[in-house]
C-alpha positions as CSV (number, residue, x, y, z in Angstrom):
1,X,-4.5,16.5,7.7
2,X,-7.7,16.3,6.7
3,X,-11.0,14.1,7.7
4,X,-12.3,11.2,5.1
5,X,-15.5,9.9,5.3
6,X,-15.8,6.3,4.1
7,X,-18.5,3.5,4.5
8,X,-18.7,1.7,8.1
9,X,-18.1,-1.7,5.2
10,X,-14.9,-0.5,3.9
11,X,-14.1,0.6,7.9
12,X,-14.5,-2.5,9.0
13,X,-12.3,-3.9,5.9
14,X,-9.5,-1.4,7.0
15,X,-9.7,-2.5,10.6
16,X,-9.2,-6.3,9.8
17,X,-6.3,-5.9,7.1
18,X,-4.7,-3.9,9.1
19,X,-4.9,-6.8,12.0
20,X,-3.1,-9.3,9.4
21,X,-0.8,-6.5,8.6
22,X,0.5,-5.3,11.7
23,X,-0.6,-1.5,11.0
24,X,-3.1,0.5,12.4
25,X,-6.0,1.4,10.8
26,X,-5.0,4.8,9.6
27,X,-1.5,3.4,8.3
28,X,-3.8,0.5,6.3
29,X,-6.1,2.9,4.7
30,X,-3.1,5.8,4.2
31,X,-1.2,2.3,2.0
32,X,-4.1,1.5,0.1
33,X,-5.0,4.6,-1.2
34,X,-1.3,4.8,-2.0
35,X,-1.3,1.9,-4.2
36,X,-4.3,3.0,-5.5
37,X,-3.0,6.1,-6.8
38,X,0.1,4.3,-8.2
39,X,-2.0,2.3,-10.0
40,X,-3.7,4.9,-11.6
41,X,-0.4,6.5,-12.4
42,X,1.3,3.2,-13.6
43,X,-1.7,1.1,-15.2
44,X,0.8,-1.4,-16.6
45,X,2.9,-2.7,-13.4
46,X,1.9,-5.6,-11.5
47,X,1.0,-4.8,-7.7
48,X,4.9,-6.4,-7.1
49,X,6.4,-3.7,-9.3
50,X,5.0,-1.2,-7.7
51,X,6.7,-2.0,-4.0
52,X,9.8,-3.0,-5.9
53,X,9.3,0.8,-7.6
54,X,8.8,2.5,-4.2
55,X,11.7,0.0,-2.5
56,X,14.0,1.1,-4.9
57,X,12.8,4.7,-4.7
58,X,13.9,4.4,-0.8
59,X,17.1,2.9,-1.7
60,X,16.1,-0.2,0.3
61,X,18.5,-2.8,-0.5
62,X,16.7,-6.3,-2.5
63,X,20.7,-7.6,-2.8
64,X,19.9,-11.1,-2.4
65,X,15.9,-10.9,-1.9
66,X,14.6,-10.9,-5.5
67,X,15.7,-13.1,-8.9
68,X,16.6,-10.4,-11.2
């Protein structure tokens, strides 16, 4: 584990998402530099795709929760 040092601005954005979201602030800013690097790696899915990806990837069930 390692120390990131990132604007008090993008702190503060952190700190409210992760109100709305029900995460702390580490868990918010550990998700959206997640997504981030997925979509670096995968340039052509949608932001959807890419939790339906890592869903899948985690063999969590979308039986009944998505139209195929």
């Amino acid at each position: 584990m390692g120390i990131v040092k990132i604007s008090d601005d993008l702190h503060e954005e952190i700190r409210k998402s992760s109100q709305v979201m029900s995460r702390s602030i580490n868990a918010q800013a550990e998700f959206w530099i997640k997504m981030g690097m997925l979509a670096e790696l995968n340039p052509t899915l949608s932001f959807n795709e890419l939790i339906r990806q890592q869903l899948l990837k985690e063999n969590v069930s979308l039986a009944g929760l998505v139209n195929e």
